[in-house]
C-alpha positions in Angstrom: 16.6 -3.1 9.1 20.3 -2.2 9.0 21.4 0.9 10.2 20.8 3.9 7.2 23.4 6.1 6.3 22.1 9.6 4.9 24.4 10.5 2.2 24.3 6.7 0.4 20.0 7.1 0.8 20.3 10.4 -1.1 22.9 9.0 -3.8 20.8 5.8 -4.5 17.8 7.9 -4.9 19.4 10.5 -7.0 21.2 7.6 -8.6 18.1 6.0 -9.9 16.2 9.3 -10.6 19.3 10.1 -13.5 18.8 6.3 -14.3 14.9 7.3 -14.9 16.0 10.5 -17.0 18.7 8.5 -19.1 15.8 5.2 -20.0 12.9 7.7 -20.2 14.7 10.0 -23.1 16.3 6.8 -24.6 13.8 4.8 -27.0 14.2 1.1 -26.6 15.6 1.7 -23.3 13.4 0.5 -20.6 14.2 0.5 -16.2 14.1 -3.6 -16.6 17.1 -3.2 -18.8 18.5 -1.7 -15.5 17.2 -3.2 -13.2 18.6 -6.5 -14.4 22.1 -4.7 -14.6 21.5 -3.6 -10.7 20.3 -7.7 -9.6 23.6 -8.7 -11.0 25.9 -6.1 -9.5 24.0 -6.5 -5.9 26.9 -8.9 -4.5 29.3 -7.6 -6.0 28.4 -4.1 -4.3 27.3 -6.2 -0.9 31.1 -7.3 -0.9 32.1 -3.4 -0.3 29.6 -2.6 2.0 26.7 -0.9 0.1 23.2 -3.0 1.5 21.2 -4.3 -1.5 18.4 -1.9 0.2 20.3 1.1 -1.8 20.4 -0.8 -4.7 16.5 -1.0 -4.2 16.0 2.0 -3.9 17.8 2.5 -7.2 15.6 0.3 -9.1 12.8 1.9 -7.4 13.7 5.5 -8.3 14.8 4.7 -11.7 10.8 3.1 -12.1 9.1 6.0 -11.1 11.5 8.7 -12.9 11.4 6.8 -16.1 7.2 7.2 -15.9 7.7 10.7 -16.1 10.1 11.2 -18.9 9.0 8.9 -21.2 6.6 10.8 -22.7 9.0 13.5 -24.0 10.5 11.1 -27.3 6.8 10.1 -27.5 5.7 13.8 -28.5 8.5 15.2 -29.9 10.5 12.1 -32.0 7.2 10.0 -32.1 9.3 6.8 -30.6 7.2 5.7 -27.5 8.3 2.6 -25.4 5.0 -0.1 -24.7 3.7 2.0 -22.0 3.2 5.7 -24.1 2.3 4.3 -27.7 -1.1 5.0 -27.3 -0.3 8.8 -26.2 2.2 9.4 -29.7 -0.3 11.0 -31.8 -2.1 12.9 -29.8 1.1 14.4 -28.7 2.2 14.7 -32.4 -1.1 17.0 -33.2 -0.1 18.9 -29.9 2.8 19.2 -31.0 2.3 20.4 -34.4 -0.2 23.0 -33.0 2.9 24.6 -31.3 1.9 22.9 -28.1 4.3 20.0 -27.6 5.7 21.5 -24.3 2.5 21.8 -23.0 1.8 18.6 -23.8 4.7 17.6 -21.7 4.1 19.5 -18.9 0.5 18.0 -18.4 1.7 14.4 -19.1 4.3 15.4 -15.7 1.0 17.4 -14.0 -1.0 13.9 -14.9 2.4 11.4 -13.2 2.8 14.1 -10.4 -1.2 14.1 -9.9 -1.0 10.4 -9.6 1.7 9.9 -7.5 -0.7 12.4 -4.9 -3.6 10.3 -5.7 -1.7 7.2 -5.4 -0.8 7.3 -1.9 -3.6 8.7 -0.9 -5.4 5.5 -1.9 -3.0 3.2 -0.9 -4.4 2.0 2.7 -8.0 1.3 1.2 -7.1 -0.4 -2.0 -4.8 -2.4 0.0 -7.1 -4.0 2.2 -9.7 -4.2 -0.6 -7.4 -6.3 -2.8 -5.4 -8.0 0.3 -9.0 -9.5 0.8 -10.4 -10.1 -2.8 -6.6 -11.3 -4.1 -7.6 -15.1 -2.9 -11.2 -15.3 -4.3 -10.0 -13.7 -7.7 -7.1 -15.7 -7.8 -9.2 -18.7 -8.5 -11.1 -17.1 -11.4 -7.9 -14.5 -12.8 -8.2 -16.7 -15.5 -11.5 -15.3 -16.4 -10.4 -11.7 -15.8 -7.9 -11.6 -18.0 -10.1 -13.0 -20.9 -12.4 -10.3 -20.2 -9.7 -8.0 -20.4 -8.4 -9.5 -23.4 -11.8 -9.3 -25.0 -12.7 -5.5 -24.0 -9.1 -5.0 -26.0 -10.3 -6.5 -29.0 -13.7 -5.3 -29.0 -13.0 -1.5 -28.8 -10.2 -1.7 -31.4 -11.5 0.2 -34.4 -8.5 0.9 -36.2 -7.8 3.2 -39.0 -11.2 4.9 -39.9 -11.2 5.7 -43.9 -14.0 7.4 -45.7 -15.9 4.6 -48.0 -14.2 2.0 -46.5 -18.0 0.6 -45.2 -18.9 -0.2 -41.9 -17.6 -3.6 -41.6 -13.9 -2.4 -41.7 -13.5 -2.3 -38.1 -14.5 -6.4 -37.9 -11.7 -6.6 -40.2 -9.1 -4.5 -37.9 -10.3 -6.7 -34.5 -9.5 -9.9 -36.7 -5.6 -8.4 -37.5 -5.9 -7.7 -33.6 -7.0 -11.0 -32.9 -4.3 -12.3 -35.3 -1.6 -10.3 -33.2 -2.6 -11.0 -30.3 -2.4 -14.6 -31.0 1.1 -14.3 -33.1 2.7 -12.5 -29.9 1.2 -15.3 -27.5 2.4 -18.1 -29.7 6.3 -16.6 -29.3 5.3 -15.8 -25.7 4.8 -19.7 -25.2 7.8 -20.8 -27.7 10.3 -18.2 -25.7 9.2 -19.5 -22.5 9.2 -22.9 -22.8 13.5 -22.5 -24.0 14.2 -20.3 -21.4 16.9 -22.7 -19.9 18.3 -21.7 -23.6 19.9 -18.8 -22.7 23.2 -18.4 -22.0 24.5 -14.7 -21.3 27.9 -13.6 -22.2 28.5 -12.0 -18.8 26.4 -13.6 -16.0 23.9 -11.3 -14.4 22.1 -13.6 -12.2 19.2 -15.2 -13.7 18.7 -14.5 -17.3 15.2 -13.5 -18.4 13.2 -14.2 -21.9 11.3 -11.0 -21.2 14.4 -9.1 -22.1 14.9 -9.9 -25.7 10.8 -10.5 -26.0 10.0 -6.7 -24.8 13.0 -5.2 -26.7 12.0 -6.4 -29.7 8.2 -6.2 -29.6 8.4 -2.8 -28.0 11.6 -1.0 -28.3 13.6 -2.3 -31.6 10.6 -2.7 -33.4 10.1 1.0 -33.2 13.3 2.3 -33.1 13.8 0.5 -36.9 9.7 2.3 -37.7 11.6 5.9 -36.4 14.6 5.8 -38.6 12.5 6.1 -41.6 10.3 8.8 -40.0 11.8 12.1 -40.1 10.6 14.4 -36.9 10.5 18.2 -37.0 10.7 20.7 -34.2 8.1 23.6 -34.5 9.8 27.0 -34.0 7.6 28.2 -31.2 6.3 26.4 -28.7 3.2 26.8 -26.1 4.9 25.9 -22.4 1.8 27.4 -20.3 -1.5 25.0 -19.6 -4.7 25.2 -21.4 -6.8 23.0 -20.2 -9.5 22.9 -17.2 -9.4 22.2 -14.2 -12.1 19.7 -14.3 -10.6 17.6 -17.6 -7.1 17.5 -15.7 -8.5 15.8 -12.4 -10.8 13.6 -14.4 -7.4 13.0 -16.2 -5.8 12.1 -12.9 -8.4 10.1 -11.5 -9.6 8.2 -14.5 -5.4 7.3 -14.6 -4.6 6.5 -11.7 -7.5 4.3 -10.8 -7.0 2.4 -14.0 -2.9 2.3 -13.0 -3.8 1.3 -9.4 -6.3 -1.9 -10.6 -4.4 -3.5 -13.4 -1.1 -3.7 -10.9 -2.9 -6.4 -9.0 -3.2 -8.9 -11.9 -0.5 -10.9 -13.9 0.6 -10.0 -17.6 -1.4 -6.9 -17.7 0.5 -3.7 -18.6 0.0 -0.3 -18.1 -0.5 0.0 -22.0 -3.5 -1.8 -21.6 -4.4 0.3 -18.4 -3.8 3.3 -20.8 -6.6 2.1 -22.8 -9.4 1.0 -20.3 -8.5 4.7 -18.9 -9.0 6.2 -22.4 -12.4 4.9 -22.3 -13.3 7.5 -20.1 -12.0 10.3 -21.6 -13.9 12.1 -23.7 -12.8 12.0 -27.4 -12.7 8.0 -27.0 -9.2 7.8 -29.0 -8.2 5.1 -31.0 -5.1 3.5 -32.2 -4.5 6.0 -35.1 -5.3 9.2 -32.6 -8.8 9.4 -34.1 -11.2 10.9 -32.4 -15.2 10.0 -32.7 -17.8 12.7 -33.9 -21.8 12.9 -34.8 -22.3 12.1 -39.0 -22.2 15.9 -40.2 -20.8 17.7 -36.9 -18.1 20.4 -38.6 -14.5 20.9 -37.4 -13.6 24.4 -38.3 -16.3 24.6 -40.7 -15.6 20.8 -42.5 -17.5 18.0 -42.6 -15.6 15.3 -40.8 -15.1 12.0 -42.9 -17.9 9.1 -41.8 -17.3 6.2 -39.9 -19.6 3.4 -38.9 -23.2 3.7 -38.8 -24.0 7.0 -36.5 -20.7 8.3 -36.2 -17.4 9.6 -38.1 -13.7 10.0 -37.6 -11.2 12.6 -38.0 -7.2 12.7 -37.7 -6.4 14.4 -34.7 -3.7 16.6 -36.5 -5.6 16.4 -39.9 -6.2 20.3 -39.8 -3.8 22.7 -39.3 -6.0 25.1 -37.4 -6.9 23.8 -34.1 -10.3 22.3 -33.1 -10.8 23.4 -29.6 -12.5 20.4 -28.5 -10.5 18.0 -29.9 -7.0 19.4 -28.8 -8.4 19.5 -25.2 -9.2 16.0 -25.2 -6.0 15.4 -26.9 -4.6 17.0 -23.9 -6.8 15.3 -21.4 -6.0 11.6 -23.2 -1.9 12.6 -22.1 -3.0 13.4 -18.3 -4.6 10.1 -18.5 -1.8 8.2 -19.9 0.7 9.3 -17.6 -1.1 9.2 -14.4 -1.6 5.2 -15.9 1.9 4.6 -16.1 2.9 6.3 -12.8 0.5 4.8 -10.8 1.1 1.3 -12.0 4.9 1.9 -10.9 3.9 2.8 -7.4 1.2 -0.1 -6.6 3.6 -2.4 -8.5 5.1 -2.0 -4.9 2.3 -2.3 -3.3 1.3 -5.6 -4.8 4.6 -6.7 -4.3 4.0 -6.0 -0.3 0.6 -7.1 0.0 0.0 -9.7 -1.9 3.8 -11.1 -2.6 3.5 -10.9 -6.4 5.8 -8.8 -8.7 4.2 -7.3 -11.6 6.6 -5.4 -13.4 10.6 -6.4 -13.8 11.4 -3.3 -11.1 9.9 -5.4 -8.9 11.1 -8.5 -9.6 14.1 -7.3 -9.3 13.8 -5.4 -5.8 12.1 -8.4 -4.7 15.1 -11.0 -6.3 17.2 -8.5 -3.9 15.7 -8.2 -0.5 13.0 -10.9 -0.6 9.6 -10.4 1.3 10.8 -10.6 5.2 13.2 -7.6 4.4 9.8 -5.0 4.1 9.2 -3.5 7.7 7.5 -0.3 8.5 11.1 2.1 8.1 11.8 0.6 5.0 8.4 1.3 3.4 8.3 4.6 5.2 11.9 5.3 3.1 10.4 3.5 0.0 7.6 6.6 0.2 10.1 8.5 0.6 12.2 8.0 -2.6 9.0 7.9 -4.5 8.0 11.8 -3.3 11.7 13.1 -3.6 11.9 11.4 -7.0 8.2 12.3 -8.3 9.6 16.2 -7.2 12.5 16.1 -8.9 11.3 14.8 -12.2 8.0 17.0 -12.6 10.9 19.9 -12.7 13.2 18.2 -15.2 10.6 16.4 -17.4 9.2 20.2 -17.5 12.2 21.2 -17.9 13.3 19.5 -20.7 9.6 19.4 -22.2 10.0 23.5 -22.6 13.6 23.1 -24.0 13.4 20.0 -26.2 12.4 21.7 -29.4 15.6 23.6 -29.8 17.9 21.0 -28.2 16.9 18.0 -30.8 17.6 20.4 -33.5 21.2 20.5 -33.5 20.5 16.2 -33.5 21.0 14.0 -36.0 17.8 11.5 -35.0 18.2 9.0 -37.2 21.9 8.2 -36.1 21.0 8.5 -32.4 18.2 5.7 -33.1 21.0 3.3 -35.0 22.8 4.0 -31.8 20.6 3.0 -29.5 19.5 0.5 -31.6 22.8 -1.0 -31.7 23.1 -0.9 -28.1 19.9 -2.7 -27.6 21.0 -5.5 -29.4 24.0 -5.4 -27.5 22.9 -5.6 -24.3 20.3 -8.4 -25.2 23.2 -10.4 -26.6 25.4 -10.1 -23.5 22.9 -10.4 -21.0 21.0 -13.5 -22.7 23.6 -14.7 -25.6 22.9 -16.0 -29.0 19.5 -17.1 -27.7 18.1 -14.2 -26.6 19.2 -12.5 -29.6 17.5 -14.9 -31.9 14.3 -14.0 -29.9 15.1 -10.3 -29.9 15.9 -10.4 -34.2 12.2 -12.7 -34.4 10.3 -10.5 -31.9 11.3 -6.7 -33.8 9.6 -7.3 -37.0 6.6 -8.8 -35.1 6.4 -5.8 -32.9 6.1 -3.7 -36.4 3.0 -5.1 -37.6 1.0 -3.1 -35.5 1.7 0.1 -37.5 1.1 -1.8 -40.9 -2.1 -3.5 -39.8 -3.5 -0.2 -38.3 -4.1 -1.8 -34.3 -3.0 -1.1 -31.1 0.5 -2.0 -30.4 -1.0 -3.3 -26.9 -2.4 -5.8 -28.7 1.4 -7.8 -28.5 1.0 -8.1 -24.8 -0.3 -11.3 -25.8 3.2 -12.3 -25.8 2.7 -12.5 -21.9 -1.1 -12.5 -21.6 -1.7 -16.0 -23.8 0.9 -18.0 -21.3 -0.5 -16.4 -18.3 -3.7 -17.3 -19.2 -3.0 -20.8 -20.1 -1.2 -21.2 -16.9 -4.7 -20.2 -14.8 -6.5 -22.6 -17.3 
């Protein structure tokens, strides 16, 4: 390892926490966009002395910073990137209960949580998988149909009184049918992706760009700008939930995070969900929230469901249900600590098993390869990911208590054309005409979750199917 200097360790980490901030408050702005920007600069900022270990660290620090803030345009604009859409709505009814900064705050208590229980973890699951990785190699295959199948299974989708209790057959088959839709331009994008041509040459151009814009960014950036959002006047900023339902929050999270880093094609949306399946409340797509046949919520029957059970919108009353905010708030914990562990073991996979599973870490490892990783690197990798985990529970708290009034004086609907715009933008320079085609195809795709009433992690089949078929 070359010799560190101080000051250009703190400005890289710093660097890539603002990065986090910037991508996490941004819709349609992900830490691959940058992280592909960062690849491409890395010689050029080699030739004037800066080691691509800095740049790393960037990458690095924008990942874990961006896991933190990206739940604030999920609650309060209701414009999620893939890894928070299943946390909008149960954000939205904690928000319109006056409680959208506390939501906040416990989706950075759930990230911060997880970071803890992250590294203290580390060691065992390390040597667990470092041994297992070989003999489930040969069958991952097999463990992604299961996890394929446990996504289609549990989909329910929009519960409707009267609709009969075959409806949610009905909602796994439009699942089904997006999951297959996404893997089909999964394999068609793949199989071009000598096609591409960027504009201005950033290394190695990458289908993914274009494909997760569009499925998960554009497509709900266009969804947003005919969705008005308003702030409530007040806001709750202290926590009100228990102890117990924020560890189990934690816990459930993070292990969920920590598992699915191991295997290919498998995001932390989909994490989100097998976590969700331990909360109580067992959310669905639409933020609905399952209940006994006759059990009242402030004195109402709730509407029924299937056979045994019935539904109710999370945010369908305007006086809180106790119960149900609290695992509204629990669900959030959950969903954060998902996305925050699956940044951090993303490394670790990277180092134990030499597989990247997220484009942060393709990227770090497209930089400094696998013989760069010794024992004072990783001990400075830690490092970044404690001071930057610090620095962001204060801001994304920050921010969470002061959101309300600062969005006000916004125009929303021209800052998503912006961004929009600049999506398209980027995709076009860094992947040319190409990419864009795949980015304009993959947006309205990415919208047919919303009208078909599913999960929008369903469209990971756009990376699943091919991964699968490659095991085959």
């Amino acid at each position: 390892m070359a010799e560190i200097s101080l000051l250009l360790l703190i400005f890289a980490i710093f660097g890539g926490y603002l990065l986090g901030i910037f991508s996490g408050l941004l819709p349609g702005i992900h830490t691959n966009n940058f992280a592909l920007a960062l690849v491409a600069l890395a010689p050029f900022l080699a030739e004037r002395g800066i080691s691509p270990f800095y740049i790393a660290l960037i990458i690095l620090s924008n990942a874990v910073a961006h896991t933190f803030h990206d739940i604030i345009p999920s609650v309060f604009l209701g414009a999620p990137d893939g890894d928070t859409a299943l946390a909008v709505l149960p954000g939205h009814r904690l928000l319109l209960e006056g409680a959208g900064a506390e939501a906040v705050r416990l989706s950075a208590l759930g990230s911060a949580g997880s970071v803890v229980a992250s590294l203290v973890f580390v060691l065992p699951f390390s040597l667990f998988f470092g041994a297992v990785y070989p003999f489930l190699e040969q069958y991952m295959a097999w463990v992604l149909l299961t996890i394929v199948f446990l996504m289609l299974a549990t989909e329910k989708g929009e519960q409707v009184k009267g609709q009969g209790s075959l409806a949610k057959y009905r909602y796994r088959a439009f699942a089904l049918l997006l999951f297959l839709m996404t893997g089909a331009l999964g394999l068609f994008a793949f199989s071009r992706e000598a096609f591409l041509v960027p504009v201005i040459s950033f290394g190695t151009a990458s289908v993914l760009l274009p494909l997760l814009s569009g499925l998960f960014g554009a497509s709900q950036l266009v969804i947003s700008l005919f969705t008005g959002s308003e702030m409530p006047e007040e806001s709750v900023t202290g926590l009100q939930l228990s102890q117990k339902r924020i560890v189990r929050g934690v816990l459930t999270g993070s292990a969920a995070g920590s598992l699915v880093a191991w295997l290919p094609g498998v995001s932390s949306a989909i994490a989100a969900l097998l976590a969700g399946l331990f909360v109580k409340g067992d959310f669905d797509k639409n933020g609905l929230e399952k209940r006994k046949d006759g059990e009242k919520e402030n004195g109402k029957e709730t509407g029924e469901g299937g056979p045994g059970e019935s539904r109710t919108f999370l945010y369908s009353d305007p006086e809180a249900d106790p119960e149900t905010l609290e695992s509204s708030k629990e669900f959030i914990v959950s969903v954060s600590g998902v996305n925050t562990s699956n940044a951090i073991f993303g490394l670790v996979a990277l180092l134990v098993i030499g597989k990247t599973r997220s484009g942060a870490m393709a990227a770090v490892n497209e930089i400094l390869g696998p013989e760069s990783f010794d024992f004072p690197s990783l001990l400075l990798f830690f490092s970044a990911i404690l001071l930057t985990s610090l620095l962001s529970y204060f801001s994304t708290v920050w921010i969470g208590n002061n959101a309300h009034r600062l969005l006000r004086k916004l125009d929303y609907a021209k800052l998503c054309a912006c961004v929009l715009f600049g999506l398209a933008l980027m995709v076009f320079l860094f992947t040319g005409l190409f990419g864009l085609f795949i980015f304009i195809i993959s947006t309205p795709i990415g919208m047919l979750p919303s009208f078909m009433k599913v999960r929008k992690s369903h469209a990971m089949g756009v990376i699943l199917l091919p991964v699968i078929l490659y095991f085959l």
